[in-house]
KOLVO-564240 format. One record per residue (C-alpha): residue number from 1; y, x, z; residue in one letter. Coordinates in nm, 2 decimals, padded with zeros to 4 digits. Example, Ala and Ser with C-alpha at 12.3 -4.5 7.8 and 13.67 -1.06 7.14 Angstrom:
// KOLVO-564240
<rec nr="1" north="-00.45" east="01.23" up="00.78" rest="A"/>
<rec nr="2" north="-00.11" east="01.37" up="00.71" rest="S"/>
// end
This chain:
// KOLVO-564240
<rec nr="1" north="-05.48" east="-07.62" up="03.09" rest="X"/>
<rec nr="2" north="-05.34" east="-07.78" up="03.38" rest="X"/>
<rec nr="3" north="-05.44" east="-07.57" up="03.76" rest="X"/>
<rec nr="4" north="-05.70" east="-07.72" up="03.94" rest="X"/>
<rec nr="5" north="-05.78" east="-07.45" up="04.16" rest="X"/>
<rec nr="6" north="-05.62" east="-07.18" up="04.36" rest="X"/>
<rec nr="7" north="-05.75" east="-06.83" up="04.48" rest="X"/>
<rec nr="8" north="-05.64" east="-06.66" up="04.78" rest="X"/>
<rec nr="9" north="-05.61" east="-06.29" up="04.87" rest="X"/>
<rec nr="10" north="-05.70" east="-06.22" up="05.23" rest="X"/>
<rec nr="11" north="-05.51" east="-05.91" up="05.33" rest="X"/>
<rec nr="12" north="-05.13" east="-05.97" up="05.41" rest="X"/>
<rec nr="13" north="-05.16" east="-06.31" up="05.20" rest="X"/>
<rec nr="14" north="-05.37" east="-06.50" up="05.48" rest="X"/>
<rec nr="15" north="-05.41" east="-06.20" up="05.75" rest="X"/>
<rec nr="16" north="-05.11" east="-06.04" up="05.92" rest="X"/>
<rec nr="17" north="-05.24" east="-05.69" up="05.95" rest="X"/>
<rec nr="18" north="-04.97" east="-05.59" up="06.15" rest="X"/>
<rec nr="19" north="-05.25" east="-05.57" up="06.48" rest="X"/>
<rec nr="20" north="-05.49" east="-05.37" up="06.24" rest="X"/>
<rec nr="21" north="-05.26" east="-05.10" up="06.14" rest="X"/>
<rec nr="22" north="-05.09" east="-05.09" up="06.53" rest="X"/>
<rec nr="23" north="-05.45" east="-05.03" up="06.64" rest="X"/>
<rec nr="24" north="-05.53" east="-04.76" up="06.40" rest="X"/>
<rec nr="25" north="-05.21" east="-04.58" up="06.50" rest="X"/>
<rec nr="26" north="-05.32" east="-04.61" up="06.87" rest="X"/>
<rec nr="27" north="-05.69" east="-04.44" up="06.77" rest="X"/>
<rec nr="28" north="-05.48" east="-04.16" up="06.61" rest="X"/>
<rec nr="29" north="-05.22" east="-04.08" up="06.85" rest="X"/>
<rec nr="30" north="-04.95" east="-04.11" up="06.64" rest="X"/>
<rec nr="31" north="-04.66" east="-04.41" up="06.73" rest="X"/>
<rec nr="32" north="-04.66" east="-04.73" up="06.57" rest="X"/>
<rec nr="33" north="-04.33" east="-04.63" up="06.40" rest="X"/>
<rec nr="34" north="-04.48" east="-04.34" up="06.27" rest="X"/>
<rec nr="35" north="-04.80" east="-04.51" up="06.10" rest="X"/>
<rec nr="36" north="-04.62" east="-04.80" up="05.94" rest="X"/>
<rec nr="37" north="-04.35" east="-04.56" up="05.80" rest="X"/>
<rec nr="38" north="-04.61" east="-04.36" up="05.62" rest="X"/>
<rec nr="39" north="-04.79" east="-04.67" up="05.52" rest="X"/>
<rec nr="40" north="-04.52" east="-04.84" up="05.35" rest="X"/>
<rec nr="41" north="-04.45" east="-04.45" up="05.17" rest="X"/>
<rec nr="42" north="-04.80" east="-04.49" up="05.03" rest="X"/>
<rec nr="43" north="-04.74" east="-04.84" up="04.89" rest="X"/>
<rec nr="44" north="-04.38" east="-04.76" up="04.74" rest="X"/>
<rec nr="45" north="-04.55" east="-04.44" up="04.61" rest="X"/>
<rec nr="46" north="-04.85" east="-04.65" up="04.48" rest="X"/>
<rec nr="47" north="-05.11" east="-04.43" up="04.66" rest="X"/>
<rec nr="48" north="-05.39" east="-04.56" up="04.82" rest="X"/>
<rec nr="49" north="-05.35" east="-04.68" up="05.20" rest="X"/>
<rec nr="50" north="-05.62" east="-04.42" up="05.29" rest="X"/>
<rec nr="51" north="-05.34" east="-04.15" up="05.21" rest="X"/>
<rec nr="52" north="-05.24" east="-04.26" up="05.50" rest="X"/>
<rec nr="53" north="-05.48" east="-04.10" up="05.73" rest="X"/>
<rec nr="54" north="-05.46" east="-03.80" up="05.51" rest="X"/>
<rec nr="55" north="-05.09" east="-03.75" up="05.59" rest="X"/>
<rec nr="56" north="-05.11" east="-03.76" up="05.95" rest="X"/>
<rec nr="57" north="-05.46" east="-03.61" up="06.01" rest="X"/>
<rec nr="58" north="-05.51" east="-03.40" up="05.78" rest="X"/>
<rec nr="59" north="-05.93" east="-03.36" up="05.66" rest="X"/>
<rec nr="60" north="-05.97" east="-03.69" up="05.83" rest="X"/>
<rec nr="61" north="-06.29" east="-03.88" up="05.78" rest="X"/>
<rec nr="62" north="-06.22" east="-04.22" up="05.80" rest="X"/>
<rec nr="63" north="-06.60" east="-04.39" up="05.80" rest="X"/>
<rec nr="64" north="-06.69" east="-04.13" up="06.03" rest="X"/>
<rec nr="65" north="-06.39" east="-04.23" up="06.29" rest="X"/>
<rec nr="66" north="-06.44" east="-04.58" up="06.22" rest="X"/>
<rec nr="67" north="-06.80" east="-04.55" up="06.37" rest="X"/>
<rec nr="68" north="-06.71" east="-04.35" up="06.67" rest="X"/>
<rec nr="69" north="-06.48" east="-04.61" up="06.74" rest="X"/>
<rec nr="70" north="-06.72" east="-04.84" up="06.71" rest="X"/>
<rec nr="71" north="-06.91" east="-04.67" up="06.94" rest="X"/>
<rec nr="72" north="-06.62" east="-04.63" up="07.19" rest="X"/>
<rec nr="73" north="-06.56" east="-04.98" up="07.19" rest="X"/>
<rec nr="74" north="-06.84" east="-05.20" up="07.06" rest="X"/>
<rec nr="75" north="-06.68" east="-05.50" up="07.18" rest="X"/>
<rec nr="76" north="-06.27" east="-05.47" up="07.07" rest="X"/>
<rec nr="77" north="-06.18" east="-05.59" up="06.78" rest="X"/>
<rec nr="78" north="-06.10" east="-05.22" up="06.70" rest="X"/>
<rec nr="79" north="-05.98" east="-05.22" up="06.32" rest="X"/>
<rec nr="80" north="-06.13" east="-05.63" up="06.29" rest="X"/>
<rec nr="81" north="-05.90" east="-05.92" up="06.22" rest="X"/>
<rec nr="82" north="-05.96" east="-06.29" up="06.38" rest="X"/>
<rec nr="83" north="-05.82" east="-06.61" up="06.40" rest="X"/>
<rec nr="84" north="-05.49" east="-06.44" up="06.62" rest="X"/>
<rec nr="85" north="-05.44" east="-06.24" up="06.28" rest="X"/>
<rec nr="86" north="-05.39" east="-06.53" up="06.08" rest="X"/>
<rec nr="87" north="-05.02" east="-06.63" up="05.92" rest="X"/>
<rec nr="88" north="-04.83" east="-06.98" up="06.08" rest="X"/>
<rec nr="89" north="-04.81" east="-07.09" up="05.68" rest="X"/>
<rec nr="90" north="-05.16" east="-07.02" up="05.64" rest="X"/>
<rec nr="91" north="-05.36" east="-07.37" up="05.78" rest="X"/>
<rec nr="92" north="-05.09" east="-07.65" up="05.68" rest="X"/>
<rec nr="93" north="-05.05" east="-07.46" up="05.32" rest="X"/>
<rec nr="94" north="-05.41" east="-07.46" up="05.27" rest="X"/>
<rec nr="95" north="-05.48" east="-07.84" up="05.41" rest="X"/>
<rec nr="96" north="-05.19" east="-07.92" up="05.18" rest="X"/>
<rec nr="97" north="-05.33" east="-07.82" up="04.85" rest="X"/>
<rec nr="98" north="-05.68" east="-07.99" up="04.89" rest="X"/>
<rec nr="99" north="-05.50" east="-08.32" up="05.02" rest="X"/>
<rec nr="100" north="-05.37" east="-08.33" up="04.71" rest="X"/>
<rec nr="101" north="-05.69" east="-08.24" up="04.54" rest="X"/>
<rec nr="102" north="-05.67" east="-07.88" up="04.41" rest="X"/>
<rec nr="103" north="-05.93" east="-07.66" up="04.48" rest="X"/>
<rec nr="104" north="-05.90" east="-07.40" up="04.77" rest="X"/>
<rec nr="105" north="-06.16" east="-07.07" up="04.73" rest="X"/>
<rec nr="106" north="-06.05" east="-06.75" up="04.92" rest="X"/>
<rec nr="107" north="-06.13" east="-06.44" up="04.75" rest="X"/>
<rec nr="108" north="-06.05" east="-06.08" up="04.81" rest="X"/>
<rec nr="109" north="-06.15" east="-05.73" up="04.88" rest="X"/>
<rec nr="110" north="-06.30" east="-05.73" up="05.23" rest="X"/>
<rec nr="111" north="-06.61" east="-05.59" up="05.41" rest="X"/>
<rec nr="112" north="-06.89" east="-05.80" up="05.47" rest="X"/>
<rec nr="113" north="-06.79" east="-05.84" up="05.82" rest="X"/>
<rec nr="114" north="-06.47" east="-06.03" up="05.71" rest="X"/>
<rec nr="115" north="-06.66" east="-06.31" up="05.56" rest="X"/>
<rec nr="116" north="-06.77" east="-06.42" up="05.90" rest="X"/>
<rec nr="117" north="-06.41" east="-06.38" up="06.03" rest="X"/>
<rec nr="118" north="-06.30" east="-06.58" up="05.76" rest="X"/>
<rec nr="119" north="-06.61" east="-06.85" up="05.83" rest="X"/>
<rec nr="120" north="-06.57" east="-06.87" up="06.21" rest="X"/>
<rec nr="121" north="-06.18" east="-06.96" up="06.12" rest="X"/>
<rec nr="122" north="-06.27" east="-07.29" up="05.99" rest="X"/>
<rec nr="123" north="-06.00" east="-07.27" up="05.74" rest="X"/>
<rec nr="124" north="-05.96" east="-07.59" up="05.49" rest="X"/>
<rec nr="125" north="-06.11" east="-07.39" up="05.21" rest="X"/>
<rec nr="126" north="-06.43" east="-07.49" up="04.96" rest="X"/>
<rec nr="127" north="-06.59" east="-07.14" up="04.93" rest="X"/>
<rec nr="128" north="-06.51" east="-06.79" up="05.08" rest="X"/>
<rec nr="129" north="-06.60" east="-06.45" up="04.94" rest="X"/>
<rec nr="130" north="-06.53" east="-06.10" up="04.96" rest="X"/>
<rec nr="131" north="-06.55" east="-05.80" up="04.76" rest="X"/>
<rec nr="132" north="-06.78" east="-05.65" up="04.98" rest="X"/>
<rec nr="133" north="-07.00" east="-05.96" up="04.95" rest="X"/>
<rec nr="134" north="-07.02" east="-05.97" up="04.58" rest="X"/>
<rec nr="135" north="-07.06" east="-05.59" up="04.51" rest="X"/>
<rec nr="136" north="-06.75" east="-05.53" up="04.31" rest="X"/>
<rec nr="137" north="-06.35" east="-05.48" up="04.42" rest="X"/>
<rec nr="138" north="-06.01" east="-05.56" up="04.27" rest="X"/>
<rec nr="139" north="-05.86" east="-05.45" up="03.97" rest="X"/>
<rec nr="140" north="-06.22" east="-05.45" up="03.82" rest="X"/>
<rec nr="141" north="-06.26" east="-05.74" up="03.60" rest="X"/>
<rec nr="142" north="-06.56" east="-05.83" up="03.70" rest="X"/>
<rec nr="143" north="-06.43" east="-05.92" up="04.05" rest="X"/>
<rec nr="144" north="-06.16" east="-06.19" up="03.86" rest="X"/>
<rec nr="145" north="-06.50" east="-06.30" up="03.64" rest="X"/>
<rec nr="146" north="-06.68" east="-06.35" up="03.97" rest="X"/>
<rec nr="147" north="-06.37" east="-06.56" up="04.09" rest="X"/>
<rec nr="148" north="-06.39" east="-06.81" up="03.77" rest="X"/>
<rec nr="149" north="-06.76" east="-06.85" up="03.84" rest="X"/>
<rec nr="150" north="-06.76" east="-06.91" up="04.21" rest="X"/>
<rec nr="151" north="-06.46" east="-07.16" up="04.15" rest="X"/>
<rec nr="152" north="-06.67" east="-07.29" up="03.86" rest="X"/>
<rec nr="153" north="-06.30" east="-07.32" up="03.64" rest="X"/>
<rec nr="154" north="-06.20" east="-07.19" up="03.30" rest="X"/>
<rec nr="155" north="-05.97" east="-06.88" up="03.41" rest="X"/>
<rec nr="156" north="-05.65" east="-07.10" up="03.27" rest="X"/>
<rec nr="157" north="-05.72" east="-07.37" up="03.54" rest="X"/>
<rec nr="158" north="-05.69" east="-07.13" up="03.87" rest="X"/>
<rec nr="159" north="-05.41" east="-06.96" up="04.03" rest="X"/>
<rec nr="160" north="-05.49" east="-06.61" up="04.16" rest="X"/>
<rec nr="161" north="-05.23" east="-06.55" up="04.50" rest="X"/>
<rec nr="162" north="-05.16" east="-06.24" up="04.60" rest="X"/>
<rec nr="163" north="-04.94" east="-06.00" up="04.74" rest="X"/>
<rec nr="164" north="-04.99" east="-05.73" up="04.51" rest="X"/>
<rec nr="165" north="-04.93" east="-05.67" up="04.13" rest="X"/>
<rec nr="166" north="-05.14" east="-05.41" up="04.08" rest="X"/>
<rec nr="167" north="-05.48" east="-05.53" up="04.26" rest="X"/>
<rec nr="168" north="-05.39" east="-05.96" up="04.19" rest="X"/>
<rec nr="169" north="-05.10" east="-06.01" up="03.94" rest="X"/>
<rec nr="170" north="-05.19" east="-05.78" up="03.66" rest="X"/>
<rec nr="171" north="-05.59" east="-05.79" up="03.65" rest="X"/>
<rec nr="172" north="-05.58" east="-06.17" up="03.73" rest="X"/>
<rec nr="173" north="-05.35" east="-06.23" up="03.40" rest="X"/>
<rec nr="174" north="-05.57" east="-06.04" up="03.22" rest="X"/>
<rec nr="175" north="-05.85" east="-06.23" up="03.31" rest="X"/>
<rec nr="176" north="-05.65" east="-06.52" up="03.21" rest="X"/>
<rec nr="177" north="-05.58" east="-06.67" up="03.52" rest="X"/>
<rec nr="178" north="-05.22" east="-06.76" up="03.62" rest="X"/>
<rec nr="179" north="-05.08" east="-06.58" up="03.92" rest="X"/>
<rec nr="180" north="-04.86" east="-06.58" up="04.18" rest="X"/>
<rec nr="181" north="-04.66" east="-06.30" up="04.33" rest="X"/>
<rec nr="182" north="-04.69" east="-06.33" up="04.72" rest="X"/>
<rec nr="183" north="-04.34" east="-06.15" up="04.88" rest="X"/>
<rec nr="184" north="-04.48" east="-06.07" up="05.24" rest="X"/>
<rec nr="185" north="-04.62" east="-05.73" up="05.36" rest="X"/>
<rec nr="186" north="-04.51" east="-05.41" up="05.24" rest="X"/>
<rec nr="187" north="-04.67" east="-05.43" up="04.94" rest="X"/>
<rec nr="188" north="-04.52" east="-05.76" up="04.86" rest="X"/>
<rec nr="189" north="-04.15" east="-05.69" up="04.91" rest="X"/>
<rec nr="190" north="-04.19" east="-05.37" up="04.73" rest="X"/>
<rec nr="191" north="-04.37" east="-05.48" up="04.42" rest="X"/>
<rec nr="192" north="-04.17" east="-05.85" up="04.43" rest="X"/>
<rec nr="193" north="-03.87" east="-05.59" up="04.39" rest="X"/>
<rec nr="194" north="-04.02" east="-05.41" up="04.04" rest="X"/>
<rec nr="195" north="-03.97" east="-05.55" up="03.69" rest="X"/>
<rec nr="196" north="-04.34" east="-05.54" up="03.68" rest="X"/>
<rec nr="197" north="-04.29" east="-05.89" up="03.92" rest="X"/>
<rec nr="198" north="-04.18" east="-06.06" up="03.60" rest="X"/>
<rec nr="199" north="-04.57" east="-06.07" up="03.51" rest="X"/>
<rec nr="200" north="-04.64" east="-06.31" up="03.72" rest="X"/>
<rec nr="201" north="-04.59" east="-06.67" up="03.68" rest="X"/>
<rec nr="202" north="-04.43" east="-06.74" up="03.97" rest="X"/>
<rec nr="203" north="-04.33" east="-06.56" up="04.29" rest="X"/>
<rec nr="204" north="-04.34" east="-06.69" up="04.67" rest="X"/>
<rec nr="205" north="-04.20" east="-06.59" up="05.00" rest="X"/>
<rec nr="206" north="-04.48" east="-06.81" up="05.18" rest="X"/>
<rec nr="207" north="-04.76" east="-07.01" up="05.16" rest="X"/>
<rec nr="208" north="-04.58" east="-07.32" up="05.13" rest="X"/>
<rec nr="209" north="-04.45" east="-07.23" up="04.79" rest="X"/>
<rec nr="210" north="-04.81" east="-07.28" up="04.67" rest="X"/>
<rec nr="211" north="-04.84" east="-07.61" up="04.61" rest="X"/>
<rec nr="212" north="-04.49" east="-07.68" up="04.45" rest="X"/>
<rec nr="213" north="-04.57" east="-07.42" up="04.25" rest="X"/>
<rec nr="214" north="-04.87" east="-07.54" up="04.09" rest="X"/>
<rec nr="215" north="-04.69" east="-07.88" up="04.03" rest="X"/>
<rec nr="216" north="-04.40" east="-07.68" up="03.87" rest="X"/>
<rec nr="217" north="-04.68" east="-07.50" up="03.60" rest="X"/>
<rec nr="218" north="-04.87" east="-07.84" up="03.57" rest="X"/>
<rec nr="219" north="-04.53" east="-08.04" up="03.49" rest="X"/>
<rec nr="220" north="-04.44" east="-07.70" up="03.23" rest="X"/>
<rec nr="221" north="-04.78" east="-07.78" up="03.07" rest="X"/>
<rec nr="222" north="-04.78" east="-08.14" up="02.97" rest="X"/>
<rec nr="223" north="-04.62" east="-08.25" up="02.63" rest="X"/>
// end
């Protein structure tokens, strides 16, 4: 099967989170430095970001802070993304791939509230969808099943992107699909570095990799 569609993560594959986490480190009172270098210690430990909070405030309750905030500041964009947050690669990549008729669906575990970020954008994508949205989160296969029906593709035609090879590489070639290692974000360098990286089909430093890279595994395919 030749790839006629490809599958965007949202989270340091189209977003820069870089604002989000700098936010959350200026709720806690902890410096920037501080808060990324514990959050890149979860992800080369391969604990959960939410350890995070743990570390540095310890008993922390993270829904309960994120509604005070809320309450604090109802209109900041508090731990939100928008159209500021998005990569330079991220528009022209995008465009690129459906000018040249591959499919564009952007898919990824989000809250509900991203999916009208990710709307109001305006981003040259056929269908947008978050985990939130659909009532299941990556690894679980259902989310990558979800994926194939949304796109309306046979796993084999769709390239999963993302920047992580637990969550997008691994579950996403189980599911049959072929993937693409994304090297941006802490998790990306870190798990682009691993043998594990060899799993995926190809691996990227940026967006515009995309499309070449589909033309690569189409060219590989035909006899």
């Amino acid at each position: 099967m030749v790839v006629r569609a490809v599958v965007f993560d949202v989270g340091e594959t189209l977003i820069d989170e870089t604002r989000i986490w700098s936010r959350w480190a200026d709720r806690l009172g902890v410096t920037r430095l501080t808060f990324m270098g514990v959050l890149g210690g979860m992800a080369a430990l391969d604990r959960s970001h939410r350890d995070s909070f743990q570390i540095l405030r310890p008993g922390f309750d993270l829904e309960a802070e994120i509604a005070a905030w809320e309450r604090d500041e109802p209109e900041s964009l508090r731990n939100h993304f928008d159209a500021d947050d998005l990569y330079p690669d991220v528009r022209e990549a995008l465009d690129g791939l459906r000018q040249a008729g591959v499919q564009v669906v952007i898919a990824g575990n989000q809250p509900t509230r991203a999916y009208d970020a990710l709307v109001a954008m305006d981003l040259p994508a056929d269908s947008i969808h978050t985990s939130d949205g659909w009532g299941v989160a990556k690894p679980a296969p259902e989310f990558f099943a979800k994926v194939a029906a949304v796109a309306g593709r046979e796993p084999g035609e769709i390239l999963y992107v993302g920047d992580r090879f637990d969550n997008d590489v691994l579950p996403a070639a189980r599911a049959g699909m072929r993937t693409a290692l994304l090297r941006r974000g802490p998790w990306g360098h870190l798990h682009a570095d691993r043998p594990e990286a060899a799993a995926a089909d190809v691996i990227i430093d940026d967006l515009y990799g995309v499309l070449p890279a589909v033309r690569a595994l189409n060219e590989a395919r035909r006899p």
